[in-house]
C-alpha positions as CSV (number, residue, x, y, z in Angstrom):
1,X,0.0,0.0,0.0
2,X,3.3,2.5,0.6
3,X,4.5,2.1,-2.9
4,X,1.5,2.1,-4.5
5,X,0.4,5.5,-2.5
6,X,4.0,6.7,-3.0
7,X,3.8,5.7,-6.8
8,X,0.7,7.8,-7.1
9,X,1.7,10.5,-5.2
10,X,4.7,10.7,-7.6
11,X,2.7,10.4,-11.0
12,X,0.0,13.1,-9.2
13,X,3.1,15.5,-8.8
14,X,4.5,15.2,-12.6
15,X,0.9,15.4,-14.1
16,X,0.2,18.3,-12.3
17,X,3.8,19.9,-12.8
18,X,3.9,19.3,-16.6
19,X,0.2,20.0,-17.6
20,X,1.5,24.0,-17.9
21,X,4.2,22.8,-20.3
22,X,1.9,22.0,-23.0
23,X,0.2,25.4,-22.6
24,X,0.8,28.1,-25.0
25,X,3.7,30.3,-23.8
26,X,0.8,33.1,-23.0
27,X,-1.6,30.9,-21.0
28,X,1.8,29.9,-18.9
29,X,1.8,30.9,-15.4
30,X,4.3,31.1,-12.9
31,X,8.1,30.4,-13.2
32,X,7.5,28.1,-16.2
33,X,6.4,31.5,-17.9
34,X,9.0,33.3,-17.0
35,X,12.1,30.4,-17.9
36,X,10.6,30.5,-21.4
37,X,10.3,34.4,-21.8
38,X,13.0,36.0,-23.9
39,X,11.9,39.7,-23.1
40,X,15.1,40.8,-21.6
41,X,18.2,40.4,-24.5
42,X,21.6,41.6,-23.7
43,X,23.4,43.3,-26.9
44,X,26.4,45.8,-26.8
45,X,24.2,48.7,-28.1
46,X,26.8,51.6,-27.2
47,X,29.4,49.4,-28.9
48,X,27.4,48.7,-32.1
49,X,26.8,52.4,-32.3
50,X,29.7,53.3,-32.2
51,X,31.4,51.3,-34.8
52,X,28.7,52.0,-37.4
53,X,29.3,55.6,-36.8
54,X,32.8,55.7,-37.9
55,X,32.2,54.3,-41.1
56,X,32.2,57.1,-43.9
57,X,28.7,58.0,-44.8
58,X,26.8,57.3,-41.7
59,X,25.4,60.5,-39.7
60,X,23.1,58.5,-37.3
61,X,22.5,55.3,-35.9
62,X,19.2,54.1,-34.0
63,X,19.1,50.4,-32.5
64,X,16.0,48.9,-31.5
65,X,14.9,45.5,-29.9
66,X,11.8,44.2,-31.4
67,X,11.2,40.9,-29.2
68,X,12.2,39.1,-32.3
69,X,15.6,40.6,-33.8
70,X,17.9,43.3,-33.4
71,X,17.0,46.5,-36.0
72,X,19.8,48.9,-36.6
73,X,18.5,52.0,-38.7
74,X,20.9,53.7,-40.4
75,X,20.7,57.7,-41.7
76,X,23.0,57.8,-44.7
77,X,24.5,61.4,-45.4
78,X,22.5,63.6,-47.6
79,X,25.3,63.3,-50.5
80,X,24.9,59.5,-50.6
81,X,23.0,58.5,-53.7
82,X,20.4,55.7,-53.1
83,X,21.8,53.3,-55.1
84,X,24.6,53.7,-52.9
85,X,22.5,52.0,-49.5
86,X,22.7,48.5,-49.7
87,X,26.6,48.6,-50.4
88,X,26.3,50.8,-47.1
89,X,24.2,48.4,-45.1
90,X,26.6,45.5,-46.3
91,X,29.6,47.4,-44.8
92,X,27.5,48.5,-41.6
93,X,26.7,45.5,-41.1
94,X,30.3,43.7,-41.7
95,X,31.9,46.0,-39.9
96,X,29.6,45.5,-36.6
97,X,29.6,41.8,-37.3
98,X,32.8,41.8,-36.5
99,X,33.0,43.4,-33.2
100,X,29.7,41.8,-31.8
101,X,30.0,38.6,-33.6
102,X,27.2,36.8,-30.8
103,X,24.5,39.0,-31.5
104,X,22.6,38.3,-35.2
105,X,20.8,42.2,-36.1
106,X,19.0,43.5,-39.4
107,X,20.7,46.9,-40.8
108,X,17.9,49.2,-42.4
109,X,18.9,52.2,-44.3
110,X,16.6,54.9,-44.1
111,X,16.5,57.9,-46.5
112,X,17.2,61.1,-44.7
113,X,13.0,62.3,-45.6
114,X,11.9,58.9,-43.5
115,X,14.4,59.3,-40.3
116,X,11.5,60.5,-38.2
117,X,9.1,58.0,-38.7
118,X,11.7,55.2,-37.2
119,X,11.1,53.7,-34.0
120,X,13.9,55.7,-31.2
C-alpha cells in the first residue's frame, strides 16, 4: 500500500507539474512562464553604435529591440545617392559583425526624408 500510495503521489506531482508545459507560452503561469520568456536580450548597443558611426557615410544610428531581432536604422548622409544603400548596409553590417559577432541584427537604411518615422 506505501509504494503504490508513494507511486501515485509521484505520478500526481508530474501530471500536475507538466500540464502548464503544454500550454501556449501566453496561457503559462508562474516560473515556467517566465524560464521560457525571452523579453530581456543583452546586446552591446553603445558598442554597435559606435562602430557604425565611424564608417564614412553614416550620420546616425538608432538600434532597436523588437522581441524578435535586433533593428539597426541607419541615416546615410544627404550626399549619398540611393543606389549607394545596400553597399552601405553590407559594410554597416560587416563592420559591426565583427566586433559583436554573438549577437545576429537587421541593418535598415533609411532615406534622410523617413528618419523620423523610425522607432527611437
Amino acid at each position: 500500500m506505501k509504494r503504490f500510495s508513494c507511486i501515485f503521489f509521484c505520478l500526481l506531482t508530474l501530471f500536475l507539474v507538466s500540464c502548464q508545459r503544454f500550454e501556449k507560452p501566453s496561457q503559462r503561469e508562474g516560473l515556467d512562464k517566465d524560464s521560457h520568456s525571452y523579453s530581456f536580450v543583452s546586446f552591446p548597443e553603445s558598442r554597435m553604435k559606435q562602430v557604425a558611426m565611424n564608417i564614412e557615410g553614416v550620420e546616425d544610428v538608432r538600434i532597436e529591440y523588437n522581441q524578435n531581432k535586433i533593428m539597426m536604422y541607419v541615416l546615410p548622409a544627404t550626399d549619398i545617392h540611393p543606389s549607394k544603400y545596400r553597399e552601405m548596409a553590407n559594410l554597416v553590417y560587416k563592420k559591426v559583425n565583427r566586433v559583436t559577432p554573438v549577437n545576429p541584427f537587421h541593418v535598415v537604411i533609411v532615406p534622410p526624408e523617413k528618419w523620423m518615422e523610425t522607432p527611437y
